[in-house]
N, C-alpha and C positions, 0 to 999 in steps of 0.2 A: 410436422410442418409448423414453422413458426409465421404468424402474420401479425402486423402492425394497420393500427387503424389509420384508415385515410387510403392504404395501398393494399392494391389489386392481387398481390403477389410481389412476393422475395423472391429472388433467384437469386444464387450463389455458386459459384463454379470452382475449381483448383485453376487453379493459373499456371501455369506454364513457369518455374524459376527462371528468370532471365538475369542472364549476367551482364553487368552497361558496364564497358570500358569508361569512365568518365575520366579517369584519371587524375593530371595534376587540376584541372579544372574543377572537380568534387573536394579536394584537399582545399583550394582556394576559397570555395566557396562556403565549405563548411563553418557554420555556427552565425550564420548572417542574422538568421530568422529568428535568434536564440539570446534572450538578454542574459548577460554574464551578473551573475548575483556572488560579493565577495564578503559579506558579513551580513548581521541582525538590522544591519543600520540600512542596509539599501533595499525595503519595504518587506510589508507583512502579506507573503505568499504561503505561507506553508503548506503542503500538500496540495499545491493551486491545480488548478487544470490547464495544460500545455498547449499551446494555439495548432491548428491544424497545419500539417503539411503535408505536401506530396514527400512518399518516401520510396526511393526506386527499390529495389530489388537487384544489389550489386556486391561485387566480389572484386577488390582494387587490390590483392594480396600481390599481384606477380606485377602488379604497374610497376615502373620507378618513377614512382609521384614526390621522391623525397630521397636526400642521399643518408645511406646508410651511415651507423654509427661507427667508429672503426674501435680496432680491436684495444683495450684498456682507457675506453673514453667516458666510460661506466662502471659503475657497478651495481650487481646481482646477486641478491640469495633467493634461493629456492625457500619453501615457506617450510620443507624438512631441515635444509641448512640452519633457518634461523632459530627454528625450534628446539634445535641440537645446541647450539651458542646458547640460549636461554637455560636450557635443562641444566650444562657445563657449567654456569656461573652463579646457580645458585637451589639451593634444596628442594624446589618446587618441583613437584612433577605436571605431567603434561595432560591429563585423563580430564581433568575439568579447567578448561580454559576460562572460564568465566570466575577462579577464585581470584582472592584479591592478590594471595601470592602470585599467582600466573601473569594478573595482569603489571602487576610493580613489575615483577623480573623483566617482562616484555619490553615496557617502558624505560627501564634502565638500560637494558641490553640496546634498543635501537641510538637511546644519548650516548652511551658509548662508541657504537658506529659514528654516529652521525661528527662526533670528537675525534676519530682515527685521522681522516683527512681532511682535506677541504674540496667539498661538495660545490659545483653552480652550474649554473646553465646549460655550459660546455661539458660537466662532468657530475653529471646526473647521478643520484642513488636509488635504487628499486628493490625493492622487499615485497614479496610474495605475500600475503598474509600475514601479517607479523603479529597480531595482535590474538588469532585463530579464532577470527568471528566472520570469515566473509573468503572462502576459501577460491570466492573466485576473484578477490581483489586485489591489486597491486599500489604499496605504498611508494611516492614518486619524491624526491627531497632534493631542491638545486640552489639550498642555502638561502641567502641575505644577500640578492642583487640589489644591485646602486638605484634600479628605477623599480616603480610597480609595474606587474607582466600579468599578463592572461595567459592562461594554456589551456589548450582544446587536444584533443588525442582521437584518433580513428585506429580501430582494432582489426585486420584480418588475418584468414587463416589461409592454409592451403585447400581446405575442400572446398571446393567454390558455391555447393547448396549452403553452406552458413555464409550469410550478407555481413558485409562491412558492421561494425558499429564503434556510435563518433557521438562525443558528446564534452562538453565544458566542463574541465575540472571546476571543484567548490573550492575558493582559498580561504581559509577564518583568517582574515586578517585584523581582529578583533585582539589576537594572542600573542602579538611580536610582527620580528621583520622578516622573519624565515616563512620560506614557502615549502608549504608538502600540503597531499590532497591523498587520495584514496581515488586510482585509476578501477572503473569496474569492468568484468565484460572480460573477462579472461576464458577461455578457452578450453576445458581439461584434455588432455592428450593430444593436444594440438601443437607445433610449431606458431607461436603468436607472433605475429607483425603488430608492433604500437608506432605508428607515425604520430611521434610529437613535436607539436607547434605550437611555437608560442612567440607572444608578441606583445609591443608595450601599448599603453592605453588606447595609442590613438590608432590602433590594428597592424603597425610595422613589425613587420616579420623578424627576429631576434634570432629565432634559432628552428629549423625547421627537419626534422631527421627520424629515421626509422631504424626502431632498436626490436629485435629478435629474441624474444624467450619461449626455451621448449620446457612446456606444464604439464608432469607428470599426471594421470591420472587418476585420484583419489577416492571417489565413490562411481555409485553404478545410479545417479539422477538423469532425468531425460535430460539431453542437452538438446534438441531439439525436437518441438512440440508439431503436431502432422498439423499441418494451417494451411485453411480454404481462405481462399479472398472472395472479398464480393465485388462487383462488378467497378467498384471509384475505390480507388487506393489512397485515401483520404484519411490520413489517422488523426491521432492527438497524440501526443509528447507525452512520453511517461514509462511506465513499466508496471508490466500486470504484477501481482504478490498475493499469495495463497500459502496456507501452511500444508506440509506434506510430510502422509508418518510414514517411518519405515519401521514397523517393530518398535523397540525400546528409542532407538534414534527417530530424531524427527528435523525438520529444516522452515525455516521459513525464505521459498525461491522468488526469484523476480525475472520474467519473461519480459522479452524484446515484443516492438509490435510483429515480429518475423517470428513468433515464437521460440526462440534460442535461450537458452538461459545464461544470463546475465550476474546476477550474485546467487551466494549459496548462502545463507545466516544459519549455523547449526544449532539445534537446543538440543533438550532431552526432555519437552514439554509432549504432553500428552492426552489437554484437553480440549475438545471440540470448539470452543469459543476462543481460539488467541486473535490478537490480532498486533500490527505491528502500528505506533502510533510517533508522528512528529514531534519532541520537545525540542521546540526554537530550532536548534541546529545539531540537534542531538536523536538519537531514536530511541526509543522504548517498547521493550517486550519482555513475554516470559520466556524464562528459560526453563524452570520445573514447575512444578505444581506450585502456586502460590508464590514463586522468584522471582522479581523482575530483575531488570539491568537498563539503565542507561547508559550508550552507548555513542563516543564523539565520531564524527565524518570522517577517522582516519583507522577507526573500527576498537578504539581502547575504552575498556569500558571504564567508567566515569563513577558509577554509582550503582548500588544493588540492594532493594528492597526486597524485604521479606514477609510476608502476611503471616500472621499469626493469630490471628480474629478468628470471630466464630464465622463458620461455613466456606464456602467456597465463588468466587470472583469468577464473573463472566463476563460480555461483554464491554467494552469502555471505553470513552472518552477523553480527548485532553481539554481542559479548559485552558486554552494560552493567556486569558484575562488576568486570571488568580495563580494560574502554572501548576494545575492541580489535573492529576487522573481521577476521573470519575466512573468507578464501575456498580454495576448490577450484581447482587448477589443472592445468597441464600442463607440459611442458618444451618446447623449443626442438626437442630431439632428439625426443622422442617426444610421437603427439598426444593420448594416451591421461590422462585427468585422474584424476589418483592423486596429488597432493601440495597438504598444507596451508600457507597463505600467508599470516602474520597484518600487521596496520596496527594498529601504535599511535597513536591519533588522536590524543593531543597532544603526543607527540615526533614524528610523522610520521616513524618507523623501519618497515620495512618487515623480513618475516622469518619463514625457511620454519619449519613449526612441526613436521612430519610429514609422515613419507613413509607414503604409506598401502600404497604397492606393497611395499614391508620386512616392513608388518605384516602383509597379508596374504596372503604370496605362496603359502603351502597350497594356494590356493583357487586355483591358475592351472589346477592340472591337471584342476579343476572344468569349463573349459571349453576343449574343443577344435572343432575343425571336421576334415571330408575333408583341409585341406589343411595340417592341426597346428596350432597353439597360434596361437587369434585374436591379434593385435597389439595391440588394445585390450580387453584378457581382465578389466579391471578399470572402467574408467569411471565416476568418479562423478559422479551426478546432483543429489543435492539435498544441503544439511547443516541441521543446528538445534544450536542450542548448549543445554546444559541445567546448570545453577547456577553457572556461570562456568567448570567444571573439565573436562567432560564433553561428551560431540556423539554425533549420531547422525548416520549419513553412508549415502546409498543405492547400493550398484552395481547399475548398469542389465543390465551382462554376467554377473552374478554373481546375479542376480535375489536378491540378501541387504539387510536392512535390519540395521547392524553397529551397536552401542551400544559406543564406547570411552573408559574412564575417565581421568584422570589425563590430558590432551592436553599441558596445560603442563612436566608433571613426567616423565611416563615412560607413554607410552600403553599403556593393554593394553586388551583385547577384553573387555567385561564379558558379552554378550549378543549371540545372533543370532536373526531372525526370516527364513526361509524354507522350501522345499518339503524336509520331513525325510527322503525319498528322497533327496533328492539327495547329502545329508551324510552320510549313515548310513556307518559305519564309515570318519569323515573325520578327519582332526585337528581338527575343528569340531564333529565331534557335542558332544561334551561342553557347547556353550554355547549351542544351540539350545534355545530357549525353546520349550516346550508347547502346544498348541493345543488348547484347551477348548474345547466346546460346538462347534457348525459347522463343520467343516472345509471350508478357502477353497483357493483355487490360486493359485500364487505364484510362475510362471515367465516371468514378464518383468515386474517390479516397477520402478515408476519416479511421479517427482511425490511424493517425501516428506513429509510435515506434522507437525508435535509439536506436543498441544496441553494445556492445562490448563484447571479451573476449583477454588472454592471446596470443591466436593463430595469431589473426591478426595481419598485419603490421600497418604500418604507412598511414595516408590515405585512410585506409580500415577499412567500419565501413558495419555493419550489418542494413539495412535497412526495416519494415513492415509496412502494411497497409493493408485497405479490398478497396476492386472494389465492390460496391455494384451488380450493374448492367449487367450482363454477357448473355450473350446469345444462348439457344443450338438451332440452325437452324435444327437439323434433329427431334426435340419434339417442335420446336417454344415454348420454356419457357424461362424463366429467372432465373440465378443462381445466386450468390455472392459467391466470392473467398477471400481467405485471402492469401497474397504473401509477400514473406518473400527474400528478396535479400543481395546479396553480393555486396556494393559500392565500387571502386578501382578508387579514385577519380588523381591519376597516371594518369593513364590510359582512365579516362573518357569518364569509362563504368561501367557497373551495368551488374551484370548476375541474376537471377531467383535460389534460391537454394530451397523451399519448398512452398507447395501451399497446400491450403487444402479449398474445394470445399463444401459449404453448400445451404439448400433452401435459396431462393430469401430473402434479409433483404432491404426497403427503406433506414434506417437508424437503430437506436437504439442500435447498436453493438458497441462490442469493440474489441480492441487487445492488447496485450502485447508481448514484447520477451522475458523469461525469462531464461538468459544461453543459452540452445539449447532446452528450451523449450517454449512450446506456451501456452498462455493464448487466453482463448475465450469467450464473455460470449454475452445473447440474452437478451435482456432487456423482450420485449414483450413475451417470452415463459418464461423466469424467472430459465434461465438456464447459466452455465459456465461450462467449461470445461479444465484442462490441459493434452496435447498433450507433448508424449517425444520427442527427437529426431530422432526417427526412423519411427514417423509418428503415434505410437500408441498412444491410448488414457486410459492417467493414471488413472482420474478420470471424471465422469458426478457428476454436484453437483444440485438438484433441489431448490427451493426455493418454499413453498408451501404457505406459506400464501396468502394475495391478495395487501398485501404492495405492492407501485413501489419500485424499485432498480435500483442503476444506475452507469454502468464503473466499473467491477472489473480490480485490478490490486492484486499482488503478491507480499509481502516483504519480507526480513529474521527481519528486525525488529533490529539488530545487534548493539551494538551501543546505544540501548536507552532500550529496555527493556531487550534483552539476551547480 
């Protein structure tokens, strides 16, 4: 049983799937509530959190909300067609899509295409995965029209338990006159309905039509996750993302709020900390051990960094101020993750930034055991970067959340948040931060979050994590909490604003803040959940197969694919 302070009780039920005939009225109305973002230049969102909307619970496949396309008004390759055409015109084979051979050919082969005829509005081009990084997405290309267009697209199938999904292409138009995007939300083994519409700035309908592709299907992933509603069908804009292994192969997926999967991004990565991170209008991930890739909104990859330092890269950061990844590592010699490792993403210079073992070595004598000084007495767990200069970094062993200023320049310790027992009479008292209103418990802290919105001041940032470890003295059990705080770093104090109370986790959890909502997920039960702001629980998402999975987090995606 999960509870949230302030409330009496959660409840949470299945719902009933309801199918709403909305028809051309849903087509019409689609993407109102939805600002259209068409380059770098029209504000700095990245990874923003998505305003709430009511989202029905509907299946528009067999409406005629839009007239079909007729037969040679398009064209289509299958994403084994195009792979075939790539292989044919040039030496590269196909087993690692991610080489630079694979991706030149890729890219040659679609200029080629896109040079056969002439492409617009009226005679649309679609390519299945052409680039082989996103197997469930569709490249859409209608040339160099006379005016600037928007296009929005709504996806259904024939089974009517998967719901409609509609969302605003992303156009760079940073890069020329020609439009193409990357449709996502493809179907596998489905007969796909795409109704696309598209229209010029001032929303006048250009072209409005529903095109038909049947999507072989390629792997055995959930395509749809067993999802409980809770009582207000209230979401936020985005898509869940979690890595998932399968044996030697592994994926990083993205989940609809309907639980449906939505992209497929394949790697052949295999370690417990990836994560999938925004550059400008680009992504960035690993693909092996120590491989990154950056990767453009039409899925071709851009650039691929290789690590070759001592030890190995875990969690990390993008600074978009400097346009640097910043991760957590460890050494060769020791396995303990105590040092900073930053990537310049367009020198692709690689470079330790911070030894964090230097800075805080006080704190070793913090923890010992029976058999003297743990060996991994520091271990960090999570980082966030904050105005390009600054980070906040968690030790799991040191149960401390450390605020250090100045990272590039000369780091010093601006701030600590932990159990003031523990520090009292430390070389750290002095930066322990206050605890106002509730007092929490704070001795096995890990799953860090930093968040913001409009409301806050200056110095005032939103701070979470989980206490795994908790204790109820009147049942002699142990619990895990998830706390969510107000930082008033002014003031230097911290207050308690939401908690939310679950069975005992060692570890394997995670957290997010997203807006004024929360992200939650259980690795070992193969569960996530997001919570509103009022403490309710919007949805339970199961994961049923017997795949590991590992860290959801929540994007709007804004900026690269809508």
């Amino acid at each position: 049983m999960f509870h949230f302070r302030g409330v009496k009780g959660l409840f949470y039920y299945n719902r009933c799937m309801i199918v709403l005939l909305v028809g051309s009225f849903a087509l019409l109305s689609y993407g109102c509530n939805k600002r259209y973002v068409e380059g770098p230049e029209q504000g700095n969102n990245i990874w923003g959190f998505g305003n709430k909307v009511e989202l029905p619970y509907e299946n528009t496949y067999k409406e005629e909300n839009a007239t079909n396309a007729v037969e040679n008004s398009y064209t289509f390759y299958s994403a084994k067609e195009f792979e075939a055409m790539i292989l044919e015109s040039s030496t590269v084979r196909g087993d690692d899509v991610y080489s630079s051979a694979y991706q030149e050919g890729a890219l040659k082969q679609l200029k080629t295409v896109k040079e056969s005829k002439v492409y617009t509005i009226e005679n649309p081009l679609f390519i299945q995965n052409p680039f082989g990084t996103n197997s469930d997405g569709l490249y859409v290309y209608v040339g160099s029209p006379s005016q600037k267009v928007r296009i929005s697209y709504i996806i259904s199938v024939p089974t009517e338990s998967i719901p409609d999904f509609g969302e605003n292409l992303y156009i760079n138009r940073t890069i020329g006159t020609e439009v193409e995007g990357q449709i996502i939300g493809l179907m596998d083994g489905q007969r796909n309905k795409i109704v696309l519409r598209i229209t010029d700035l001032n929303g006048t309908v250009i072209s409005q039509k529903a095109y038909y592709f049947d999507i072989t299907s390629t792997h055995a992933i959930e395509t749809k996750l067993n999802t409980q509603y809770g009582e207000k069908l209230t979401f936020t804009r985005g898509l869940f993302s979690f890595f998932h292994k399968d044996g030697v192969n592994s994926s990083f997926l993205f989940y609809d709020n309907h639980g449906v999967l939505r992209a497929n991004i394949p790697t052949k990565y295999q370690s417990e900390n990836p994560k999938v991170l925004q550059v400008k209008n680009e992504i960035f991930y690993a693909i092996k051990e120590n491989e990154y890739v950056l990767v453009n909104n039409l899925g071709n990859v851009t650039n691929r960094y290789t690590w070759n330092g001592d030890g190995k890269l875990y969690d990390c950061e993008y600074d978009e101020v400097n346009n640097k990844v910043i991760f957590l590592a460890n050494t060769d010699e020791s396995s303990m993750i105590s040092r900073g490792v930053g990537l310049d993403i367009a020198k692709g210079e690689w470079k330790d930034i911070i030894n964090f073992e230097t800075l805080l070595s006080k704190g070793k004598a913090n923890v010992k055991t029976e058999e003297g000084d743990r060996k991994d007495w520091l271990d960090l767990t999570s980082i966030q970067i904050l105005d390009g200069k600054d980070i906040l970094v968690c030790s799991r062993e040191l149960s401390m959340i450390i605020r250090i200023n100045n990272l590039y320049t000369g780091p010093v310790v601006r701030w600590i948040i932990s159990e003031d027992k523990k520090w009292n009479s430390s070389e750290y008292e002095s930066f322990l931060l206050s605890e106002s209103g509730e007092k929490t418990s704070k001795n096995s802290i890990d799953s860090m979050y930093a968040g913001t919105n409009r409301k806050l001041g200056a110095g005032q940032i939103y701070l979470s994590f989980i206490n795994y470890e908790n204790m109820d003295v009147t049942n002699n059990t142990k619990y895990s909490v998830f706390y969510k705080y107000l930082v008033e770093e002014s003031q230097n104090r911290y207050r308690l604003m939401q908690k939310v109370i679950f069975p005992y986790h060692k570890g394997q959890c995670s957290s997010m803040l997203y807006g004024n909502h929360i992200i939650l997920s259980f690795d070992a039960e193969k569960q996530f959940f997001e919570y509103d702001d009022k403490g309710n629980i919007v949805a339970t998402y199961q994961i049923g197969n017997e795949k590991s999975f590992y860290k959801v987090y929540k994007y709007t995606m804004d900026r690269y694919w809508f």
